[in-house]
N, CA, C and O atoms as CSV, one atom per row, in Angstrom:
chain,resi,resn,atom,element,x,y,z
A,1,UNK,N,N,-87.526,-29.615,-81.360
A,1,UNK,CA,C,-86.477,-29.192,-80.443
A,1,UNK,C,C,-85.617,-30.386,-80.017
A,1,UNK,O,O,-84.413,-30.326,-80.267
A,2,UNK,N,N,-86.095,-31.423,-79.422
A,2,UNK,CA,C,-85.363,-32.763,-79.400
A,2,UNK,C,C,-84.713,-33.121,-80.366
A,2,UNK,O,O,-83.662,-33.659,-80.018
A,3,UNK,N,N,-84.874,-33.064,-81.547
A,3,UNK,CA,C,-84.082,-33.575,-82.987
A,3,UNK,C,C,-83.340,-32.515,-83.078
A,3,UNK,O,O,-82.234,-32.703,-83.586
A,4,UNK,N,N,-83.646,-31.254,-82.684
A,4,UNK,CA,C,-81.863,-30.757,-82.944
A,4,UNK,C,C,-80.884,-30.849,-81.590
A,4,UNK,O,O,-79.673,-30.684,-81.735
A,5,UNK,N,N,-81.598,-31.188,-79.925
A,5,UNK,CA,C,-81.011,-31.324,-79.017
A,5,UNK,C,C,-80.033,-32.866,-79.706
A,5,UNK,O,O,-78.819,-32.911,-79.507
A,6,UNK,N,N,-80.522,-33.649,-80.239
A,6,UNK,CA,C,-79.782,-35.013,-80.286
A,6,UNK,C,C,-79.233,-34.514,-81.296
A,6,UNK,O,O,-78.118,-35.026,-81.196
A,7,UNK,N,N,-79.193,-33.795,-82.331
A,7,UNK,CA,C,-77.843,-33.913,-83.366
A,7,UNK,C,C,-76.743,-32.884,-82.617
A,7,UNK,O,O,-75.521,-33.015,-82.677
A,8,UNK,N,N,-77.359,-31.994,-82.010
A,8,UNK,CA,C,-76.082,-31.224,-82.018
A,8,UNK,C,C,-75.167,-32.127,-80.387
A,8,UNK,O,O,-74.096,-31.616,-80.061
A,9,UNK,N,N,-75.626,-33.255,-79.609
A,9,UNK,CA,C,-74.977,-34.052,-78.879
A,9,UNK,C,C,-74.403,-35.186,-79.931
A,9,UNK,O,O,-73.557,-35.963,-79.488
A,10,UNK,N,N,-74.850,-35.326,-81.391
A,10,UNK,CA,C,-74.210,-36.498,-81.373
A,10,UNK,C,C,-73.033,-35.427,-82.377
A,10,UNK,O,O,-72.029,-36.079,-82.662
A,11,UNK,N,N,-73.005,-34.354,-82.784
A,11,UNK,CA,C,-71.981,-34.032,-83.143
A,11,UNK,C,C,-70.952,-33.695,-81.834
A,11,UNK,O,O,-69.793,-34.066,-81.647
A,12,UNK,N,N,-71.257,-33.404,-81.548
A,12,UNK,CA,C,-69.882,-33.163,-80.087
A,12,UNK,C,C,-69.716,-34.599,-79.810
A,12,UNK,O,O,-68.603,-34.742,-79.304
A,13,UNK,N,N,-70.318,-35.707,-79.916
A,13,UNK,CA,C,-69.999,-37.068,-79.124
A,13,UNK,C,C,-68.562,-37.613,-80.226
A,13,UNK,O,O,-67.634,-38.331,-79.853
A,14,UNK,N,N,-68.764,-36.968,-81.757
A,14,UNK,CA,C,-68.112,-36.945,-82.852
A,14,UNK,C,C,-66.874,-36.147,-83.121
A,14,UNK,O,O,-66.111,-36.305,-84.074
A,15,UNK,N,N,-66.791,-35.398,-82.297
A,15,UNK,CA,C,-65.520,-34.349,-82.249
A,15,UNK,C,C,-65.930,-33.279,-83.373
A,15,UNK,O,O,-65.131,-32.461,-83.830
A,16,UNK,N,N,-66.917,-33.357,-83.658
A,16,UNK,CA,C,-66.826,-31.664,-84.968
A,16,UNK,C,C,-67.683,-30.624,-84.292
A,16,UNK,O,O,-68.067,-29.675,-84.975
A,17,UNK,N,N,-68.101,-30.723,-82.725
A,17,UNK,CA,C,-68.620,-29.273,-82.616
A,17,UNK,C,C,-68.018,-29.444,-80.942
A,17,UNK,O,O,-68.331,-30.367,-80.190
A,18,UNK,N,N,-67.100,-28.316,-80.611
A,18,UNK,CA,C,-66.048,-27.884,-79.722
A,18,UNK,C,C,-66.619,-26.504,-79.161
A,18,UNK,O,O,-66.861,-25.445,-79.739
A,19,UNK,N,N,-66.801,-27.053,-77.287
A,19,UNK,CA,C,-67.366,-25.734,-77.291
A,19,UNK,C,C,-66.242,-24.947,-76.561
A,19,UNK,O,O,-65.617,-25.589,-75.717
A,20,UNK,N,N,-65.870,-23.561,-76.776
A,20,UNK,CA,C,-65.172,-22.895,-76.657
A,20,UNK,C,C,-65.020,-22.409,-75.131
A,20,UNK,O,O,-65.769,-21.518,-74.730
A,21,UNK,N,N,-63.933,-23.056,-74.159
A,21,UNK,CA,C,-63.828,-22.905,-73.194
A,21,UNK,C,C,-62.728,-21.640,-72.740
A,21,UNK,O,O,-61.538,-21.847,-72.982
A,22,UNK,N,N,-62.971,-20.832,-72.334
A,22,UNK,CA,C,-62.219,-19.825,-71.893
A,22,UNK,C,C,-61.852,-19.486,-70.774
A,22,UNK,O,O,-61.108,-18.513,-70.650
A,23,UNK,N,N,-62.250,-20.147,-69.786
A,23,UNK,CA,C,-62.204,-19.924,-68.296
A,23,UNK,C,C,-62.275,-21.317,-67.390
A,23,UNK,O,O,-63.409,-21.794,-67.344
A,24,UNK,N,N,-61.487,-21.879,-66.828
A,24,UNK,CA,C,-62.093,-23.065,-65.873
A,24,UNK,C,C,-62.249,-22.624,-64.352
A,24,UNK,O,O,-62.297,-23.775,-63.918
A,25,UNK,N,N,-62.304,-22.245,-63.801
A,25,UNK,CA,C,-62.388,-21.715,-62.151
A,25,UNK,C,C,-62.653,-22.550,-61.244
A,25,UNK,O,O,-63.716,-23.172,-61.245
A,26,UNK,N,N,-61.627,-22.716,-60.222
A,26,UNK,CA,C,-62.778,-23.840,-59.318
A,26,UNK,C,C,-64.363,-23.083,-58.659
A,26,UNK,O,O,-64.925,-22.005,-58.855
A,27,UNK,N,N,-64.610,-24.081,-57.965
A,27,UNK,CA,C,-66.117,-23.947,-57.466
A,27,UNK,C,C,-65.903,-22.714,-56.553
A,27,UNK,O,O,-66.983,-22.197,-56.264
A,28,UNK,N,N,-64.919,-22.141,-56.059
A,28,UNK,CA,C,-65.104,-21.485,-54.618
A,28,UNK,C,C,-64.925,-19.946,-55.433
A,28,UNK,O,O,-65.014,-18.853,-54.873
A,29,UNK,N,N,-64.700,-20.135,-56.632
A,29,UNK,CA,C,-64.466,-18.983,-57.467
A,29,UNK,C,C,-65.596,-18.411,-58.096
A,29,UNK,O,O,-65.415,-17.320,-58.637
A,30,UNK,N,N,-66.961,-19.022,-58.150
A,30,UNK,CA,C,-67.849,-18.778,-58.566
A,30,UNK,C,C,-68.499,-16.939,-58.860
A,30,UNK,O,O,-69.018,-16.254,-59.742
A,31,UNK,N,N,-68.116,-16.865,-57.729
A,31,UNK,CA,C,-68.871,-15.607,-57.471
A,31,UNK,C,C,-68.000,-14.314,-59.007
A,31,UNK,O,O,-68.427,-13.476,-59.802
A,32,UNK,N,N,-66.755,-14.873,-58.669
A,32,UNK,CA,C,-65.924,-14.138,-59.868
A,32,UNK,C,C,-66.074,-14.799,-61.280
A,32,UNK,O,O,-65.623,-14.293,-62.307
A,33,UNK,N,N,-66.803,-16.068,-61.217
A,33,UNK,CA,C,-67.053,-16.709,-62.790
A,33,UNK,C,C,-68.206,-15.867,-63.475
A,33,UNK,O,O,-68.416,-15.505,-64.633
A,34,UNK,N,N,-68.783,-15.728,-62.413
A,34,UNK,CA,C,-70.476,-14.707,-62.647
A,34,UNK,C,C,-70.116,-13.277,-63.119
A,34,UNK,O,O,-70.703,-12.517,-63.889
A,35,UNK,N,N,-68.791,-13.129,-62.309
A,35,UNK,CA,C,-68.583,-11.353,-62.531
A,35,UNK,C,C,-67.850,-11.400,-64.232
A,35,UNK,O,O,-68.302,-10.551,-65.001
A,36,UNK,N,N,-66.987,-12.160,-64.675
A,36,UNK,CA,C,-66.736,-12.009,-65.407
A,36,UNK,C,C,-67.675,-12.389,-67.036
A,36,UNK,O,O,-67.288,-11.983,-68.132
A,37,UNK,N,N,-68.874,-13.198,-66.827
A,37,UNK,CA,C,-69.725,-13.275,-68.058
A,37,UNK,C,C,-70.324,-12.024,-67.658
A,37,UNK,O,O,-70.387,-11.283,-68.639
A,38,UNK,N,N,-70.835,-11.438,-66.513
A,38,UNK,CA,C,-71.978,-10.044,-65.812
A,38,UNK,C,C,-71.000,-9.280,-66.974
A,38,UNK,O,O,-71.758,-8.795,-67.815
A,39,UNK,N,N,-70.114,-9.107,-67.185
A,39,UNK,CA,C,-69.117,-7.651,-67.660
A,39,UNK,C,C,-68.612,-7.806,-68.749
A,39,UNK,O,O,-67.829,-7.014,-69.274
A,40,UNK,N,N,-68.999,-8.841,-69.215
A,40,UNK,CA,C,-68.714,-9.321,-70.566
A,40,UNK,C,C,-67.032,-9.401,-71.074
A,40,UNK,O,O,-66.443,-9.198,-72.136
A,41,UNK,N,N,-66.629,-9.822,-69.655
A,41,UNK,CA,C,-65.099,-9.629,-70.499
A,41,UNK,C,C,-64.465,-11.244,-70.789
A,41,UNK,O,O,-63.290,-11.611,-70.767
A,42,UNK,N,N,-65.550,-11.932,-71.028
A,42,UNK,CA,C,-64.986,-13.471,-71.440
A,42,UNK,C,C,-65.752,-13.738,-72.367
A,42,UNK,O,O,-66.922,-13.411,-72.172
A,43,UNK,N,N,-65.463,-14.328,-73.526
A,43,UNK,CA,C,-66.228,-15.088,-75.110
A,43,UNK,C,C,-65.975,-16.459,-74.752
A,43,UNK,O,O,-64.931,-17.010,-74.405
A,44,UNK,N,N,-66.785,-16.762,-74.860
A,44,UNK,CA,C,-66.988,-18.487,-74.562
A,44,UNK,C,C,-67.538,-19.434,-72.962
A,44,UNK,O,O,-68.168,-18.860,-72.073
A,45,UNK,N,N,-67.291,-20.349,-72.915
A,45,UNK,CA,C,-67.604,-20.640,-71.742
A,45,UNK,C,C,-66.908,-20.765,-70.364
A,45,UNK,O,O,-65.768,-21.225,-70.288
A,46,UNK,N,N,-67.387,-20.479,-69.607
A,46,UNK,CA,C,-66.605,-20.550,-68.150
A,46,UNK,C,C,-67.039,-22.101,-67.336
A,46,UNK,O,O,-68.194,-22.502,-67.194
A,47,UNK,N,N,-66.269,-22.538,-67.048
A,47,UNK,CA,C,-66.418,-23.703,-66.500
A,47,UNK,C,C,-66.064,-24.079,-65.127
A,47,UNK,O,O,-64.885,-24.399,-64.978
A,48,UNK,N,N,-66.802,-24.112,-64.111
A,48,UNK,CA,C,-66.392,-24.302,-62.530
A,48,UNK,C,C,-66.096,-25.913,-62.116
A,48,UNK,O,O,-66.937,-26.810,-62.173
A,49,UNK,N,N,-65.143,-26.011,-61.823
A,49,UNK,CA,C,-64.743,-27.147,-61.361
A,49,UNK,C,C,-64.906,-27.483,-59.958
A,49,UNK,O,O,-64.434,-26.755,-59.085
A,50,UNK,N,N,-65.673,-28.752,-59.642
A,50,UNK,CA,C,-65.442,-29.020,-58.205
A,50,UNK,C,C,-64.380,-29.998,-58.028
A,50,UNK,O,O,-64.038,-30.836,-58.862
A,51,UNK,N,N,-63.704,-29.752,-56.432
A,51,UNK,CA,C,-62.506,-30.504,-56.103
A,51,UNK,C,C,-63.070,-31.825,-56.139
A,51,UNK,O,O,-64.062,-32.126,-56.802
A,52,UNK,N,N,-62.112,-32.960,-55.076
A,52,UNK,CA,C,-62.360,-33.858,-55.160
A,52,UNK,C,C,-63.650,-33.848,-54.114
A,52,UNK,O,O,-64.604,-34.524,-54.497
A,53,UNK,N,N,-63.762,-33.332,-53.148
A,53,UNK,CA,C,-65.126,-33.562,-51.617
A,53,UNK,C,C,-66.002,-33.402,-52.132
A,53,UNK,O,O,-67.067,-33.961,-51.870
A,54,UNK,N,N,-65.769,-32.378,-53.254
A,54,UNK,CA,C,-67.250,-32.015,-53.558
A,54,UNK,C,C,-67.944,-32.595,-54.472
A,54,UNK,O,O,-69.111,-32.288,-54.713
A,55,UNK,N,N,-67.107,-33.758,-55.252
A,55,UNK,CA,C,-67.576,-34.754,-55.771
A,55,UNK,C,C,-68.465,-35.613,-55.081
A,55,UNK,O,O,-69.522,-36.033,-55.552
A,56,UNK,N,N,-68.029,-35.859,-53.984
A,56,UNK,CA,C,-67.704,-37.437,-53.772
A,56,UNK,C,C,-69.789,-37.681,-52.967
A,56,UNK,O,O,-70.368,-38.685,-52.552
A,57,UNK,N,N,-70.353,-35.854,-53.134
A,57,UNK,CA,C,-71.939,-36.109,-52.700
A,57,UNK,C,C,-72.725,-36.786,-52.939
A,57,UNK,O,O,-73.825,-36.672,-52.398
């Protein structure tokens, strides 16, 4: 399991495996990032962004 966790990071570190982002939402949107994989109306990944405060923990 580790030997394919490290190839398939060193191919993305390589640019030939792209994961398919379909959604970015900030953090406060969450609850609707959930609703939309729950209902299946998004292919790929949803990605929540935190602002800058909520970095800075």
């Amino acid at each position: 399991m580790a030997e394919v966790q490290a190839e398939i990071f060193r191919l993305y570190r390589e640019g030939k495996l792209k994961p398919a982002i379909m959604a970015r939402l900030p953090l406060e949107r969450a609850a609707e990032a959930l609703a939309l994989i729950r209902d299946r109306k998004i292919v790929g990944k949803v990605v929540l962004e935190a602002g800058q405060d909520d970095r800075a923990g």
